[in-house]
C-alpha positions, 0 to 999 in steps of 0.5 A: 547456763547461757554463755555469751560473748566477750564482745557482749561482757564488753557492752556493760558499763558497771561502776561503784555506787552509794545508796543516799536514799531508801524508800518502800514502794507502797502497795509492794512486799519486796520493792525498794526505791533507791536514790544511787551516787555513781559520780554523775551530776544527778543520782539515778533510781533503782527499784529493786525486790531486796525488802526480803533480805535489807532493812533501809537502815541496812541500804542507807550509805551503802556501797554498791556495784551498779549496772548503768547502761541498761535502758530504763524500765519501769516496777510497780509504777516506778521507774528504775534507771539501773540495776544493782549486782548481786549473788543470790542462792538457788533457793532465793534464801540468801541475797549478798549486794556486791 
């Protein structure tokens, strides 16, 4: 495990969002694309590999931990704005949104 620094911790800008819109990404198995509420004027959209574990009926109004000042990237052709926060088993059999 690497362990980092308190002043590192503190870079991270986290805040509590509701998923308001679920969708698949085509020509994925894993992918979802989420429209996230964090109180901004806007949503952001977020790609993530939870289709193993969620159904969207599962996602939809979901609250959720979402990490917010990451730099933007793209998955499958989509970009993703954020990341939400999970905990996951070692043997990626178990997936828990926090």
């Amino acid at each position: 495990m690497v362990e980092i620094e308190y002043n590192d911790f503190k870079k991270l800008e986290m805040k509590v969002g509701e998923i308001v819109e679920v969708e698949r990404v085509p020509k994925t198995d894993k992918l979802y694309k989420l429209q996230v509420d964090i109180g901004n004027e806007e949503n952001i959209q977020i790609v993530t590999s939870l289709v193993p574990f969620y159904t969207e009926e599962e996602l939809q109004n979901k609250r959720i931990v979402v990490l917010v000042n990451l730099k933007p990237t793209k998955f499958a052709g989509e970009k993703s704005e954020g990341m939400l926060l999970c905990a996951e088993k070692d043997d990626d059999s178990e997936c828990v949104l926090l």
